[in-house]
C-alpha positions as CSV (number, residue, x, y, z in Angstrom):
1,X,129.7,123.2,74.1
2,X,130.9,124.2,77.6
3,X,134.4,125.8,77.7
4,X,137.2,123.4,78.9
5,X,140.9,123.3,80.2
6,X,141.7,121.7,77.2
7,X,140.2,124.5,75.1
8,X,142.1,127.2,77.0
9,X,145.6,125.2,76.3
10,X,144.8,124.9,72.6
11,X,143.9,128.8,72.5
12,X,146.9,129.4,70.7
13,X,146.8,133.8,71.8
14,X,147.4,132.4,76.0
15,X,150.2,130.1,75.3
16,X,149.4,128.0,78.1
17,X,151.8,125.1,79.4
18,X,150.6,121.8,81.1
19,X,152.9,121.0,84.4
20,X,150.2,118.4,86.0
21,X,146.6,117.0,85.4
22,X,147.6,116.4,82.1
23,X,144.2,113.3,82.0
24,X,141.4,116.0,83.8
25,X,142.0,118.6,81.0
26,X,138.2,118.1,79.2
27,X,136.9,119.3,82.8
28,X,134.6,122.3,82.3
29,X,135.3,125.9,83.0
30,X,132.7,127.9,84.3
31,X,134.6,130.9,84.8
32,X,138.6,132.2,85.7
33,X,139.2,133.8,88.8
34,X,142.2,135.9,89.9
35,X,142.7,135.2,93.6
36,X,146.1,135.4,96.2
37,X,144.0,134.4,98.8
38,X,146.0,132.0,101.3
39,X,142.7,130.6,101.7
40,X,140.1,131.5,99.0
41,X,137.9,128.6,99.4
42,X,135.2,130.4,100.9
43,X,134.9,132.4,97.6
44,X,134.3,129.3,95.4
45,X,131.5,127.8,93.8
46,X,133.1,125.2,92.0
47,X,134.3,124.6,88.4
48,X,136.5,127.7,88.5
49,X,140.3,128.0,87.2
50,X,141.8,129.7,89.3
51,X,144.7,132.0,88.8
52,X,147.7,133.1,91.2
53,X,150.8,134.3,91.1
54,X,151.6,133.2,94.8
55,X,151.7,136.6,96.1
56,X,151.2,135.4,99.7
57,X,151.9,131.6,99.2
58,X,154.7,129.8,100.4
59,X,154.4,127.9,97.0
60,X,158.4,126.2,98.1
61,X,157.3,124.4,100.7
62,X,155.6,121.2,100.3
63,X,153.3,120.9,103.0
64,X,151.9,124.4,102.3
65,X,151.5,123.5,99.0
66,X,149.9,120.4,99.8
67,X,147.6,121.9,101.9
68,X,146.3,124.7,99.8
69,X,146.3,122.3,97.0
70,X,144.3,119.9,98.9
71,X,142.0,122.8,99.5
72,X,140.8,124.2,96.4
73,X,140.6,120.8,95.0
74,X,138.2,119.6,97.4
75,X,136.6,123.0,96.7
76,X,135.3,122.3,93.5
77,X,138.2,123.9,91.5
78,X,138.9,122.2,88.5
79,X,142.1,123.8,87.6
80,X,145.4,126.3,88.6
81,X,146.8,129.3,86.8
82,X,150.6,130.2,87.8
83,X,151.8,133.3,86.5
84,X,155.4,132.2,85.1
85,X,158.3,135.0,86.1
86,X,156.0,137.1,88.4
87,X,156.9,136.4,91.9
88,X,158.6,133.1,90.8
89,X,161.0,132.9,88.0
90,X,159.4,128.8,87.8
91,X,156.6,127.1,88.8
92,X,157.8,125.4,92.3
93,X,157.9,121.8,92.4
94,X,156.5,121.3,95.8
95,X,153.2,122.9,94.0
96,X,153.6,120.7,90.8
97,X,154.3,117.8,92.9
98,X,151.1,118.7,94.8
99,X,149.0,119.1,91.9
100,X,150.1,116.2,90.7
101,X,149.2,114.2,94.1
102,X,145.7,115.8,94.3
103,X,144.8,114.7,90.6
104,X,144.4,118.7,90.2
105,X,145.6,120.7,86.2
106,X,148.3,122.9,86.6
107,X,149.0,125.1,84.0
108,X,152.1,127.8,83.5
109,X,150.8,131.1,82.4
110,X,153.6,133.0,80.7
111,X,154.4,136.3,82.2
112,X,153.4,137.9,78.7
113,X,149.9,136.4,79.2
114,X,147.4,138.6,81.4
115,X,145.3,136.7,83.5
116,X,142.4,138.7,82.5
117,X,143.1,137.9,78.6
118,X,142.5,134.1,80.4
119,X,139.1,135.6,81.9
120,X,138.2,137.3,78.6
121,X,138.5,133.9,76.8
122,X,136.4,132.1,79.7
123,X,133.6,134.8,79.4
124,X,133.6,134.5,75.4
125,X,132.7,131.2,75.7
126,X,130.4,131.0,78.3
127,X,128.7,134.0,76.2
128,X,128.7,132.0,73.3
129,X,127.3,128.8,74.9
130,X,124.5,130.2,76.4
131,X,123.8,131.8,73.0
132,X,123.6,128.6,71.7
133,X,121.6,127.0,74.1
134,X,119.1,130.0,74.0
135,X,118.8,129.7,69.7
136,X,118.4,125.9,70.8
137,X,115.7,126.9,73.1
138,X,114.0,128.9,71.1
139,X,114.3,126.6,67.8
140,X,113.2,124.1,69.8
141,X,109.7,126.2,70.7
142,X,109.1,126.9,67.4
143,X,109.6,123.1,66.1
144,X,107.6,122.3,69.3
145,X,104.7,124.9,68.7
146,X,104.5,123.6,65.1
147,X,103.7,119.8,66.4
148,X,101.0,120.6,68.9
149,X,99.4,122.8,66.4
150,X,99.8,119.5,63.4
151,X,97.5,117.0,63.8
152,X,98.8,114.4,66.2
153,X,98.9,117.5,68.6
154,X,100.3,116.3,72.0
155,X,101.4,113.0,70.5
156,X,103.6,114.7,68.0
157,X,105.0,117.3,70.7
158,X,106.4,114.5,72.7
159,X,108.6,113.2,70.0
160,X,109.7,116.4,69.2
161,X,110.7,116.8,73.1
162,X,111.9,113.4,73.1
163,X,114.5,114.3,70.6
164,X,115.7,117.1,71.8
165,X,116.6,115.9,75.2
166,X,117.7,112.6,73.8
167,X,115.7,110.8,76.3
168,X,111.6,110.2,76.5
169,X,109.0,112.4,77.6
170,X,105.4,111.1,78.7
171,X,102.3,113.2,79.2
172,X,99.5,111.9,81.8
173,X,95.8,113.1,82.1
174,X,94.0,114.1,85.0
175,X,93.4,110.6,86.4
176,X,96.9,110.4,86.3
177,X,96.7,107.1,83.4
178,X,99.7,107.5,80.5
179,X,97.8,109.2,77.3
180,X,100.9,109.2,74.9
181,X,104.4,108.7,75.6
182,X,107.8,108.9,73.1
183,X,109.1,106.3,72.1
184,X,106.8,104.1,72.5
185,X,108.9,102.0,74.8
186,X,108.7,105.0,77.0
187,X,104.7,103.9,78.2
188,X,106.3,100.9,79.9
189,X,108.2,103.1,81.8
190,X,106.1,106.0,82.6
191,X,103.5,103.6,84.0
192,X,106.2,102.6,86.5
193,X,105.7,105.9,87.9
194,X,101.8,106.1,88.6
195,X,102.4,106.5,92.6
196,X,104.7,109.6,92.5
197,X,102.1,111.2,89.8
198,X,99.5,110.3,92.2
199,X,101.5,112.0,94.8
200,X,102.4,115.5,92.8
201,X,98.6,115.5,91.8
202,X,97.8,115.7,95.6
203,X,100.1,119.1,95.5
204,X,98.6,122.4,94.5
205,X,99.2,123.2,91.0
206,X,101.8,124.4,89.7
207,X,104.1,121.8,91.3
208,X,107.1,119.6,89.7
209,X,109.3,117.0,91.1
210,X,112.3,114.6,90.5
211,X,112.4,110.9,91.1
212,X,114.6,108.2,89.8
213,X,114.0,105.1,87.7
214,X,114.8,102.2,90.2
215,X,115.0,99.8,86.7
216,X,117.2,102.2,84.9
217,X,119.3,104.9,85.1
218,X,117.0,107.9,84.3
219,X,116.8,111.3,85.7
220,X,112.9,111.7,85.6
221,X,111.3,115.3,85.9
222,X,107.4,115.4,86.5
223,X,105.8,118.8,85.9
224,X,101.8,119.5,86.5
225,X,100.1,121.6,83.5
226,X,97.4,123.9,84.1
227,X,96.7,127.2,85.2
228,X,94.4,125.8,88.2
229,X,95.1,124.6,91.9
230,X,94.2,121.7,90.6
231,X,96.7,119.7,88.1
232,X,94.8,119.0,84.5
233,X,97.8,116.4,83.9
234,X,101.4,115.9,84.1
235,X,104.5,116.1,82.1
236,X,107.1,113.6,82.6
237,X,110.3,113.7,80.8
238,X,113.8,111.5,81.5
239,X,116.9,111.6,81.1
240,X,120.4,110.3,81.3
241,X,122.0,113.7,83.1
242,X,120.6,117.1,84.4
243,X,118.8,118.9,82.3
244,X,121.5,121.8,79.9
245,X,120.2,125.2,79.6
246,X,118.7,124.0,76.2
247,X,117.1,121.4,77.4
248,X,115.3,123.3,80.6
249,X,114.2,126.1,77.4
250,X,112.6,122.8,75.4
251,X,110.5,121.5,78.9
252,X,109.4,125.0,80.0
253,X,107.8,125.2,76.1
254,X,106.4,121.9,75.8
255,X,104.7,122.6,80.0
256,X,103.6,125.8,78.4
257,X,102.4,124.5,75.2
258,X,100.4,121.3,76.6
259,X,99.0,123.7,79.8
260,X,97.4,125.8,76.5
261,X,96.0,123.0,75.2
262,X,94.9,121.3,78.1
263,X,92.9,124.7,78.9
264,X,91.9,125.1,75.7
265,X,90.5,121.1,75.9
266,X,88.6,122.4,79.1
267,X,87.3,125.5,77.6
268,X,85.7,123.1,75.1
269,X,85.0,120.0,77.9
270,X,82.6,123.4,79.3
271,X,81.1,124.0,76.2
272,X,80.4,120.3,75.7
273,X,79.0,119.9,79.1
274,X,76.7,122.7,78.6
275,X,75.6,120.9,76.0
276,X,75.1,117.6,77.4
277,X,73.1,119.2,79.9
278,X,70.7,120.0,77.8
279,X,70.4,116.6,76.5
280,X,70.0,115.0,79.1
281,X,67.1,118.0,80.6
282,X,65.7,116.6,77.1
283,X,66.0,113.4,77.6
284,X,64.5,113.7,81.7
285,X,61.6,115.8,80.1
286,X,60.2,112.3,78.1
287,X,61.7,114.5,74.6
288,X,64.2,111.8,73.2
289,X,63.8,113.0,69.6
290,X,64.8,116.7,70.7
291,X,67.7,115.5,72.4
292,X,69.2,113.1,69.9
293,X,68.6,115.8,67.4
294,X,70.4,118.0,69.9
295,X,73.1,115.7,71.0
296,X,74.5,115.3,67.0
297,X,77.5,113.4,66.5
298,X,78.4,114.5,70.3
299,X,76.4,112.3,72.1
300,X,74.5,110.3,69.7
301,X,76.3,107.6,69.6
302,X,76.0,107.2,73.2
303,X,71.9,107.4,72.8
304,X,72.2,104.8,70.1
305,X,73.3,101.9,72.3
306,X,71.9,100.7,76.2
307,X,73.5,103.4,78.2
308,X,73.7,104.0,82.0
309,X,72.2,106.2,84.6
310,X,74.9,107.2,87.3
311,X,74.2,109.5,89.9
312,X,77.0,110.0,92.4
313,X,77.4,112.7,95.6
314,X,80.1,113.1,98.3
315,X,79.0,111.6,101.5
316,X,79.1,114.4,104.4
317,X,82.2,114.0,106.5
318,X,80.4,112.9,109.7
319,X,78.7,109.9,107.9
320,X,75.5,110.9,108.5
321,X,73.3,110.4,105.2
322,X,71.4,113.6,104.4
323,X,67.7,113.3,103.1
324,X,67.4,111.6,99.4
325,X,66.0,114.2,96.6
326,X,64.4,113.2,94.1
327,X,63.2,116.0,92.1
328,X,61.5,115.1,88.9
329,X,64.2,117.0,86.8
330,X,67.4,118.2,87.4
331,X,69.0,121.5,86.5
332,X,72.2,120.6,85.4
333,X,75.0,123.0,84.7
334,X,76.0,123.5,88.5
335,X,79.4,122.7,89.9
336,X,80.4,120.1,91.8
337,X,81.8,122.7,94.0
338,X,79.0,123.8,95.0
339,X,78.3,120.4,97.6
340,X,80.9,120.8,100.4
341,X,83.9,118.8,100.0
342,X,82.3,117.7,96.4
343,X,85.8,118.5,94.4
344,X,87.9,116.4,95.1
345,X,85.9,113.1,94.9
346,X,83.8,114.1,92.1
347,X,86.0,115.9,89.6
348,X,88.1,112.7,90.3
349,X,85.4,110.9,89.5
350,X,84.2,112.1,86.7
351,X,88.0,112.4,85.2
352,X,88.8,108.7,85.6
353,X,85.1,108.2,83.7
354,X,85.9,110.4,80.9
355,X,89.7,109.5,80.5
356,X,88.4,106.2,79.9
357,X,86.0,106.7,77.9
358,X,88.8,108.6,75.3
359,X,91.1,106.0,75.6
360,X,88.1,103.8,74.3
361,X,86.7,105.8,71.9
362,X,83.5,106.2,73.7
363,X,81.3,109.2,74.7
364,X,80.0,110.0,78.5
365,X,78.0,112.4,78.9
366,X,78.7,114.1,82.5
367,X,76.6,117.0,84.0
368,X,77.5,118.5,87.8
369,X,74.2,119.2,89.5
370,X,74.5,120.7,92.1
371,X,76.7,118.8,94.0
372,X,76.2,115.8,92.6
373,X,77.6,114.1,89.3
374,X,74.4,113.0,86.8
375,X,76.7,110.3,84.0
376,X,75.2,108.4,81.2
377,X,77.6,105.8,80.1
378,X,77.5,103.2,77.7
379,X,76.3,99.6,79.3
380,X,79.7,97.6,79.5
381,X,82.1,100.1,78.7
382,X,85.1,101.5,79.8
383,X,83.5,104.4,81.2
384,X,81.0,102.1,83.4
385,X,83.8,99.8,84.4
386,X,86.2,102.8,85.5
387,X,83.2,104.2,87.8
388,X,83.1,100.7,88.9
389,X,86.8,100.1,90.0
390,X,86.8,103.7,91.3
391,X,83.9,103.3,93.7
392,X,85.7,99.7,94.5
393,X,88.8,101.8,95.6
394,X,87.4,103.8,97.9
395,X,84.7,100.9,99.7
396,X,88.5,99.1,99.4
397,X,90.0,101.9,101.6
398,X,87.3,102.7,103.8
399,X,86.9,98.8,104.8
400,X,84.1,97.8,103.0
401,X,83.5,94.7,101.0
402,X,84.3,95.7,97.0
403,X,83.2,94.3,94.2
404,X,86.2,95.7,91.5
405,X,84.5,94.4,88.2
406,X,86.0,97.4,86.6
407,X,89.2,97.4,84.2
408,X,90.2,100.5,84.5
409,X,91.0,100.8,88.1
410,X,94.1,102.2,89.6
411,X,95.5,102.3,93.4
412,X,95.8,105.8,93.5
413,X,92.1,106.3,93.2
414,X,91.7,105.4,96.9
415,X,92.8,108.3,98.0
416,X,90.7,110.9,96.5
417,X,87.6,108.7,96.7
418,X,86.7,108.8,100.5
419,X,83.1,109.9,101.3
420,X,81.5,108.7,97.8
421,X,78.4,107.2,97.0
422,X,77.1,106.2,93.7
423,X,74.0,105.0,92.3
424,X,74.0,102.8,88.7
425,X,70.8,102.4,87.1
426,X,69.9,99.6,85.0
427,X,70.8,99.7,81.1
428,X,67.9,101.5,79.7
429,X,67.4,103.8,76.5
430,X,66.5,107.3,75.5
431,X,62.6,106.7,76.4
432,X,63.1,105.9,79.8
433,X,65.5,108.0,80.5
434,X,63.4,109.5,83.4
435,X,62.4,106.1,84.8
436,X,66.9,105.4,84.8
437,X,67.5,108.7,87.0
438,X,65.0,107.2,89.2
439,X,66.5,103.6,89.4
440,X,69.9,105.8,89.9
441,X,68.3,107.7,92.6
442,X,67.1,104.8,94.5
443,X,70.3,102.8,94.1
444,X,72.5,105.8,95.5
445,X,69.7,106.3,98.5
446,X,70.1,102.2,99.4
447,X,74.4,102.9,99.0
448,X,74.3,105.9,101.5
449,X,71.9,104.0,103.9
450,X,73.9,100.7,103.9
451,X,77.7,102.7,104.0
452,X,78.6,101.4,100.3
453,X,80.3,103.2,97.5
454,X,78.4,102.4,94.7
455,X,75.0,99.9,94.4
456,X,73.5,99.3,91.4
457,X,70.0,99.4,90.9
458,X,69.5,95.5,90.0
459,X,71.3,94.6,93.6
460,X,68.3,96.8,95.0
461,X,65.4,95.0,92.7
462,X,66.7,91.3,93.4
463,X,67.4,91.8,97.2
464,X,64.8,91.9,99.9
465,X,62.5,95.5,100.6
466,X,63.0,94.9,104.2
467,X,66.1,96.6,104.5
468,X,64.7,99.6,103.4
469,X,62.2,99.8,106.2
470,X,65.1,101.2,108.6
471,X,64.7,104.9,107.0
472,X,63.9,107.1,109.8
473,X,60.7,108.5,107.8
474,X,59.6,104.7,107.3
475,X,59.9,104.2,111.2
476,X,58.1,107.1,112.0
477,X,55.5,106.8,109.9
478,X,54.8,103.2,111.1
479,X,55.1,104.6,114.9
480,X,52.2,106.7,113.7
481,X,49.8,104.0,112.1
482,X,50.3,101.6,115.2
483,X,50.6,104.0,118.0
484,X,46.5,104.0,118.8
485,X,46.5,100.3,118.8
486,X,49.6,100.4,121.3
487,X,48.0,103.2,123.1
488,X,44.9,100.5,123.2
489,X,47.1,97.5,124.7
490,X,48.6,99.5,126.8
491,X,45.3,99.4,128.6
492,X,45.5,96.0,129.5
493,X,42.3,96.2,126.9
494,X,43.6,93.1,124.6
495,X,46.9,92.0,122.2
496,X,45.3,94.0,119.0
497,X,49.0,94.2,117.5
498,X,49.9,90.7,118.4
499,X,46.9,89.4,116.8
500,X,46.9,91.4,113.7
501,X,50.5,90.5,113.1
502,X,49.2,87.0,113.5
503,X,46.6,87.1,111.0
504,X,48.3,88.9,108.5
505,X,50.9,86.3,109.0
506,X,48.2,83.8,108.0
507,X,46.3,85.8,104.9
508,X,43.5,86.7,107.1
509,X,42.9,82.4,107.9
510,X,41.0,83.0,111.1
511,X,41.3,79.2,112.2
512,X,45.1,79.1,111.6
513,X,45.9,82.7,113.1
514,X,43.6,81.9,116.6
515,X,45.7,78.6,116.8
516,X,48.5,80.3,116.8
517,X,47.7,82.6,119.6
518,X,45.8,80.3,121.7
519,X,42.5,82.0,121.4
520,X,39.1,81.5,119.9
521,X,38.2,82.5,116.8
522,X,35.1,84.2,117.2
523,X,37.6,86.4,119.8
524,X,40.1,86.6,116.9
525,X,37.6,88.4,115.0
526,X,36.4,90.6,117.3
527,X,39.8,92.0,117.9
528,X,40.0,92.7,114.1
529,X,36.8,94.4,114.3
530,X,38.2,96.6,117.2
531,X,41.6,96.9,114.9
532,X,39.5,98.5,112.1
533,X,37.3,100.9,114.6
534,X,40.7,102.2,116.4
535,X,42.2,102.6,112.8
536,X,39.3,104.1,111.2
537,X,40.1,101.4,108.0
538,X,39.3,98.5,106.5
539,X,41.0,95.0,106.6
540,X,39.4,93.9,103.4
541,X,41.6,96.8,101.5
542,X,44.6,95.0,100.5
543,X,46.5,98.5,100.6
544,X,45.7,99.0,104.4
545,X,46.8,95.3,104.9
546,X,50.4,95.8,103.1
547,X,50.9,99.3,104.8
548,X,50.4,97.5,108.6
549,X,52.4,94.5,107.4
550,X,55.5,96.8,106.6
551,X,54.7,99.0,109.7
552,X,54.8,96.2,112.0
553,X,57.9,95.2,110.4
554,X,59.5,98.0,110.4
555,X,58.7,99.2,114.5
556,X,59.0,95.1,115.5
557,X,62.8,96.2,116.7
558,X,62.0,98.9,118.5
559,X,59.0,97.7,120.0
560,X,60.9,94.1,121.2
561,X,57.0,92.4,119.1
């Protein structure tokens, strides 16, 4: 315990006397300083007893006394020293009268009593109290070491922690959701606190802050672990007062302790992700048996049950969508950070996916790939439902028109989740893996052409192909088929597009299509003769037919038909 006046007058070697203050005595004393300053204010740092034997001091007269009084109590000073028969034979009573007005203790120091006897007995028991707090410190490591290395790990760490500050400690993961708190009460709390996580996550690592319960009266510390820029989670722990030397040697252990095994947890995430890449190469390859036999306990429950295709990438800054690739493999085991501007929205990504898919139980399976995030989730998990709610975030932010069916979701996801898009395949199995990467890849091309955040792959299959025709390849391709029968009408020659968007309109009907363009029939068909000359191809193929259908309706737009 801290030294105090009242331990001083109780030291029975100083044989100190109480003239005034006699109800501020339990103040603490950080140290005793000899000073005969008229004004030694500037000298003070607070919590001092100060000692004087009025040298300079007109201790007689009251307003001097008052003032000086006045002074050092503002200063912080939590008591006076008078040396008794030095240059006074008494203590004056304009300075008792003064201490006693400013609410200051004033004790007599007999003039057998040395004031640095006073000082030696300060600076014993400062000594000894920081000994104390540092065997707490350390006791507490050890006891704090031996929970994180028991089973309960993290969980047991925090009511170790939670003890010895007499107050609750909270640990969050890397999507910034409570993981474990102590007590259990403390969750309720900690959740209360998701925006100024949010905001220290947005700081580079190592970074630590102080906020204040607005529904109690707790001193709340946040701390980020990890040895990154990039926060792996963060430590909250609150309080009723400041943090005691003891207390501060218990934090730094338990950030130290949880940053070790929130690396270690990563070293092993790598390893596992190396493995799940291989699965899924397996599964992409048409070799479920391989990868199941591969995937083990890992990731076969996962392969057991309907499971998910997500691909997702970062959308480029200027919102111009960059060409779709669709490789017939991919080579996972790259880093997000390898597509510009790719870390922040998908490690945040993936991280909300996989922190709710351990608070569920569940396994996910993500791979970086170059840039892009390849996920297999379980159909109607948490894992699905937090990709969900994530992508609904950012269309939320961006001013799109979400669709949150997720659970998961939180409001802080919005702002690491600008420039995503995300493709959801259909639920599917190990042996059509292959054909899910493809739905995935579709759905992600249709959300980067249409500005969405996420589309899933049954949105694409029950809405209309049209929309698709505005690709740029699509257009140009059509411009291509249709420019020699332009080039033709341009002559003034005949309406050869006209008429054979007419009688594709009308299955080929010659009757029907003529009527509808005011001409003959026999005229009809000799326009559809000079359609397949100019093309070189034949109407009665039903895949020329389909490919001029979707070229005229793709260049109708442009070309005002």
């Amino acid at each position: 315990m801290p030294h105090t006046l009242a331990s001083l007058v109780n030291h029975t070697a100083l044989k100190l006397t109480v003239l005034a203050g006699e109800d501020r005595l339990d103040a603490p004393v950080r140290w005793a300083h000899a000073s005969e300053l008229i004004d030694p204010v500037p000298y003070m740092e607070g919590g001092e007893l100060l000692l004087i034997t009025a040298l300079k001091l007109d201790a007689e007269d009251p307003e001097t006394a008052d003032r000086y009084v006045r002074r050092v109590a503002e200063a912080g000073v939590v008591g006076l020293g008078f040396a008794v028969g030095v240059n006074y034979e008494g203590v004056p009573e304009a300075l008792v009268e003064a201490a006693r007005r400013h609410h200051l203790p004033l004790l007599g120091v007999p003039r057998r009593t040395p004031f640095i006897a006073i000082s030696k007995a300060v600076s014993a028991s400062v000594a000894a109290d920081q000994y104390r707090a540092v065997t707490a410190g350390f006791e507490a490591q050890r006891e704090l070491t031996r929970a994180a290395l028991g089973a309960e790990g993290p969980a047991e760490l925090l009511v170790r922690l939670a003890s010895h500050l007499d107050g609750w400690a909270a640990l969050y993961d890397a999507s910034g959701a409570v993981v474990a708190a102590a007590p259990e009460w403390a969750a309720r709390r900690a959740a209360r606190l998701a925006e100024d996580v949010a905001r220290l996550r947005e700081r580079p690592a190592p970074a630590s802050s102080v906020v204040s319960d607005t529904d109690g009266d707790d001193r709340v510390e946040l701390q980020t672990l990890g040895t990154g820029r990039r926060a792996r989670g963060v430590l909250a722990v609150g309080t009723g007062a400041p943090l005691g030397t003891a207390e501060r040697y218990a934090v730094h252990s338990a950030v130290a302790l949880l940053t070790l095994t929130t690396e270690r947890s990563r070293a092993l995430q790598d390893a596992e992700q190396r493995l799940g890449a291989a699965v899924l190469k397996m599964l992409l390859a048409g070799e479920p048996d391989h990868a199941r036999a591969v995937a083990g306990r890992l990731y076969g429950g996962l392969l057991d049950a309907p499971f998910r295709m997500v691909v997702a990438e970062p959308v480029p800054s200027d919102d111009q969508p960059s060409p779709a690739k669709l490789p017939s493999a991919p080579e996972p085991g790259g880093s997000p950070s390898s597509g510009a501007g790719a870390v922040p929205v998908l490690d945040a990504l993936a991280d909300a996916m996989e922190s709710a898919a351990a608070r569920s139980g569940e396994a996910v399976l993500a791979v970086p790939d170059a840039g892009r995030l390849i996920v297999l989730v379980t159909d109607g998990g948490a894992a699905a439902d937090a990709c969900t709610a994530f992508a609904a975030a950012a269309e939320a932010r961006l001013g799109g028109a979400p669709r949150p069916r997720g659970r998961n979701g939180r409001s802080g996801a919005a702002r690491e989740t600008e420039g995503l898009a995300v493709g959801l395949s259909a639920p599917t199995g190990p042996m059509a893996a292959a054909n899910a990467y493809r739905q995935a890849e579709q759905a992600l091309s249709v959300a980067r052409r249409r500005g969405r955040a996420l589309v899933e792959h049954e949105d694409v299959a029950a809405g209309s192909v049209l929309p698709l025709l505005a690709d740029d390849a699509v257009r140009a391709f059509a411009d291509g088929l249709l420019r020699a029968l332009r080039e033709h009408d341009a002559t003034g020659r005949g309406d050869l597009v006209a008429s054979l968007r007419a009688w594709l309109a009308r299955h080929g009907q010659w009757d029907a299509a003529a009527a509808d363009l005011g001409v003959h029939r026999h005229t009809l068909r000799y326009r559809m003769r000079r359609v397949e000359e100019i093309l070189g191809r034949s109407l009665d193929d039903p895949d020329v037919r389909m490919e001029l259908w979707l070229a005229l309706k793709a260049t109708s737009s442009q070309a005002g038909d």
